[in-house]
Every structure is written in C-alpha cells, then in structure tokens.
C-alpha positions, 0 to 999 in steps of 0.5 A, a space after each residue: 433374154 438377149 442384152 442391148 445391141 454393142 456398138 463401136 463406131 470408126 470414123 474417119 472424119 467428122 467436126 473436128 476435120 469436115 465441114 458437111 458434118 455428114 459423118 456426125 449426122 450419120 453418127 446420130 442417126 444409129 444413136 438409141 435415142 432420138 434427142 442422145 446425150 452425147 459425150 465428148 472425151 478429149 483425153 488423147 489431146 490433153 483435154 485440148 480446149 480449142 479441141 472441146 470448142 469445136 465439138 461444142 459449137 459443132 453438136 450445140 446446134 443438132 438435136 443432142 444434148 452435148 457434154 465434155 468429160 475432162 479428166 486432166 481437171 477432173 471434176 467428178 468422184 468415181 461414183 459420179 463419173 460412172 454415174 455420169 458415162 452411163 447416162 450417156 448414148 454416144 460417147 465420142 472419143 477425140 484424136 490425139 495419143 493412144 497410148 497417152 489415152 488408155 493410160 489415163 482412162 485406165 489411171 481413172 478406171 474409165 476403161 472399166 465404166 466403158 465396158 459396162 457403158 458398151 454392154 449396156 447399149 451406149 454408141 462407143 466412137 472416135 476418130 484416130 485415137 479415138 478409133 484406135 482404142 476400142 480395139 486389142 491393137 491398133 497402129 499408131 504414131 503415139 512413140 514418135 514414129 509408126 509402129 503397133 500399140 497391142 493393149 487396147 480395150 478389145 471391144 472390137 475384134 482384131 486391129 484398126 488403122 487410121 489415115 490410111 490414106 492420108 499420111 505418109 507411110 500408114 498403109 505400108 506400115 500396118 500391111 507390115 504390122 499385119 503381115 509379120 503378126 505384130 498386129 492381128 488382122 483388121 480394119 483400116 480406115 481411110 479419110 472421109 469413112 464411118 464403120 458401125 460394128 455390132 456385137 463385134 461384127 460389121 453392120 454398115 459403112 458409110 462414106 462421106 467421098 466417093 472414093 474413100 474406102 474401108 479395108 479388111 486387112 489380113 496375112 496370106 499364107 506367105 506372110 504378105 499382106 492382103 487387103 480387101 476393101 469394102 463397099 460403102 454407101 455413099 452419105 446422102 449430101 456428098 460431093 460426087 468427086 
C-alpha cells in the first residue's frame, strides 16, 4: 500500500515579505487538512521575536491553527518535540542562516523528526533558508559572501536558489555553482514564486507577479550553465503588472 504523498514547498515570498498573502493562501490550500496545524520554525533567524510576530498575526487570522517551535529557549523534552511536529500539517520554515539552521535542527535531532514528518504527509516549506534546507545543496550567503552549502537535508532532489532575482550577484553565482559542479543541477526561485514538489517531483508553480518565474537549472556539455524557466500560474488576485 502506497504511503501519504511527500510534499516540500519553495516559496519565494509570503507574510514576512508580501502584503496580499496570496502565497500563504495558496500554501494552505495544498495542506491535507481543511483547518491545518501549521507550524512556524524560526531557527534560521535565532528564534527572531519580531519574526514569530508577523507570522502570528499573519496566520492568527485564516483558518489554521498556528504555532511556533522555538529551539533556542527550547521547551520541550524529545519525546515531545517529536510528538509535537508530527501532529503538524504544515511546517513553515523562516529565512535567515542556513548553515546556522540545519546545526541546530541537527544539534536537537529536528532533522530526523523532519524526515519522518515528510514520510508521514506533512507539508515541508519555507522561504530562503527556509527553502534552502530541504534540499542536498543550496546556494546561500550563510559565510558572508555567496557561495554553495552541499549537506542539506535531501528531501528534495538536487539544489535550489533563493532570490534569483532579487539580490545582486544570485543568478551569476548559482549558474557558476552549477556550471563548475560545486552544486548538482536545480531549482531557482525567483521573488513572488510558490513550487510544490511531491515525491520529489514537481507538481504545481504558482505566482504571485506576472513575471516572476521558476527556473531548472543545469550544466551543458560545455560546462555552461543552462537555465530553463518554468510556466506558472498566475495566483488569482494578483497584480496584472
């Protein structure tokens, strides 16, 4: 008998960056349950408390039932924080340090509870960090600089690249990453974008812009990057320009 369906979601904005709450909505909507439990991890921005308000008054208001795991004032024995991440349809993962992040998750055994949250059906997301560490590499500024971060969790096949738009010297530097096989092919995620993968495989982009996009990333045979973009429905409710 086929397990529940494994889903990670990559956004590329929601509460704590747009103001139609579109990309949240739609986050919801692919939930398992009607009324989810959805929780906020904020590790990669030191459990930031104007970070867990935002999410709070952002998700206090839609049909969920919103709550925050933090771990730098951890409250909870292992027993419960596993009993307590399992009971959860949406796990929402915030920006801030990737590298940062999975030390922590793994300092506490999050990681572990994480993969058998995913097995078990839970919605995995996040934005930035929070996209970064579901899969085996990601691109990342966590050292200072822009580089590549190789030991992710590896929930998702290949690599992913947030702000691809957005920040200067992103698209140059993961094109570069993948090109010279410091980072194995993947996604990159432009502001305003949502990607749903299932079982590891893409199911759905969304976007909250019109020309916002969702890019497959790879090398050529001449060792040059190649980047493919990737049609995306356009959110109901969003700006036409």
């Amino acid at each position: 008998m086929r397990g529940p369906a494994r889903s990670v979601a990559l956004l590329g904005g929601g509460f704590s960056t747009d103001e139609d709450g579109l990309l949240d909505d739609w986050l919801l909507s692919r939930a398992r349950s009607s009324r989810p439990k959805v929780c906020f991890v904020p590790t990669a921005s030191g459990d930031a408390p104007a970070y867990v308000d935002q999410f709070q008054r952002a998700f206090e208001s839609r049909d969920c039932e919103p709550s925050v795991l933090p771990l730098f004032r951890r409250q909870l024995d292992d027993e419960a924080l596993r009993t307590f991440l399992l009971s959860q349809d949406v796990v929402y993962v915030g920006g801030g340090n990737t590298a940062n992040l999975l030390a922590v998750w793994r300092a506490h055994g999050v990681d572990q509870v994480l993969r058998d949250a995913y097995d078990r059906g839970t919605l995995l997301c996040g934005i930035s960090a929070g996209a970064n560490c579901w899969a085996r590499g990601s691109h990342t500024d966590s050292f200072g600089p822009l580089t590549f971060l190789r030991d992710g969790l590896g929930l998702l096949p290949g690599s992913v690249c947030p702000h691809y738009d957005s920040e200067p010297g992103r698209r140059t530097s993961y094109r570069k990453s993948v090109a010279t096989g410091m980072l194995s092919p993947g996604w990159a995620v432009e502001d305003g974008v949502g990607a749903l993968f299932v079982d590891g495989l893409l199911e759905e982009a969304v976007s909250r812009r019109p020309a916002a996009h969702l890019y497959w990333v790879q090398a050529d045979e001449d060792h040059e990057a190649v980047e493919r973009a990737l049609p995306c429905r356009l959110l109901d409710g969003a700006a036409s320009s």
